[in-house]
N, C-alpha and C positions, 0 to 999 in steps of 0.2 A: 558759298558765303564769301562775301568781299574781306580783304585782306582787313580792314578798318574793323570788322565785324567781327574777326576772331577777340576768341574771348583770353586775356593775358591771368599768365598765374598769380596769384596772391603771392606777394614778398612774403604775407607771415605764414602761409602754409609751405612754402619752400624750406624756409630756415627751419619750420618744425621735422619737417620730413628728412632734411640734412641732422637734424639733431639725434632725432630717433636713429637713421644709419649710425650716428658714431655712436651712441649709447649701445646699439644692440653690435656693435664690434668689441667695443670694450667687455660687454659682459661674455662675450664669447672666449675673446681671449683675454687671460690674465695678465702679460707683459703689454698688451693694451691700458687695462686698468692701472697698473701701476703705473705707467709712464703719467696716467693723469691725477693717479693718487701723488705723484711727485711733483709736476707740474703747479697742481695746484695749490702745496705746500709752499713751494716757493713763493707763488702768486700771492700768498698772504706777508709776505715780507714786504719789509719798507722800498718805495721806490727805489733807493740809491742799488740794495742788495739785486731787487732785480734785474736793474741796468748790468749791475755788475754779474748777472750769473748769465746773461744772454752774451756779455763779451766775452765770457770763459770758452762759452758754445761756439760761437763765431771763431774764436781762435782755434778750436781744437781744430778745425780740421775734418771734420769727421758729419759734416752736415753741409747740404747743397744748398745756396742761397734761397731757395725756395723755403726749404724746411727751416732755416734760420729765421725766415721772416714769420712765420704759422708759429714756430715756439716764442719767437718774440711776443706775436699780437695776443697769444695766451695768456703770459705771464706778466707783461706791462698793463695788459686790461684789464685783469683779472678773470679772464672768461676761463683759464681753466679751472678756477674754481666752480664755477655756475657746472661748466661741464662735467665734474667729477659729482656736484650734487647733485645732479640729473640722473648718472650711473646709477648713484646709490640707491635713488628715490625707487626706479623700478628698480633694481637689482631687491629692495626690499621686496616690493609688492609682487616680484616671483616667487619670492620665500615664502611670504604670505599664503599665496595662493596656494603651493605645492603643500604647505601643513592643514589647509581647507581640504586639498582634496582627499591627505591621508588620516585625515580625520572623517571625513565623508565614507569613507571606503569599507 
């Protein structure tokens, strides 16, 4: 197959399949979850608050510019909120399931 013929991934089945990795981390680990249960608390505050809690972060010290910039684009965009509703939605519908099956049983 020519290089021109390879077939490229879909942007929107990337980002689902990146979603789902962090969703199925978070449910795994619980200090996962909270960090987005936190996260995204914040992200529901007024711009000024969030500017101001990413300089708190940036000062302490205690984050690689890397990570500074991933918790910034979380809580300035608001995507950790989408992502903590994500967690929940299936974290629900495993609940669901596991009371089907011991009701099935």
């Amino acid at each position: 197959m020519e290089p021109s013929a390879v077939p490229t991934a879909n942007p929107g089945i990337v980002k689902n399949e990146r979603l789902a990795s962090i969703v199925e981390r978070c449910l795994d680990s619980p200090a996962a979850y909270r960090l987005f249960d936190m996260l995204a608390a914040i992200a529901q505050l007024d711009l000024e608050s969030r500017v101001e809690y990413v300089r708190m972060v940036r000062s302490s010290g205690a984050y690689t510019d890397e990570e500074i910039h991933a918790i910034e684009r979380l809580i300035v965009s608001g995507a950790a909120l989408y992502f903590k509703e994500a967690i929940d939605q299936v974290r629900e519908e495993h609940v669901q399931r596991e009371i089907r099956q011991m009701l099935a049983a």
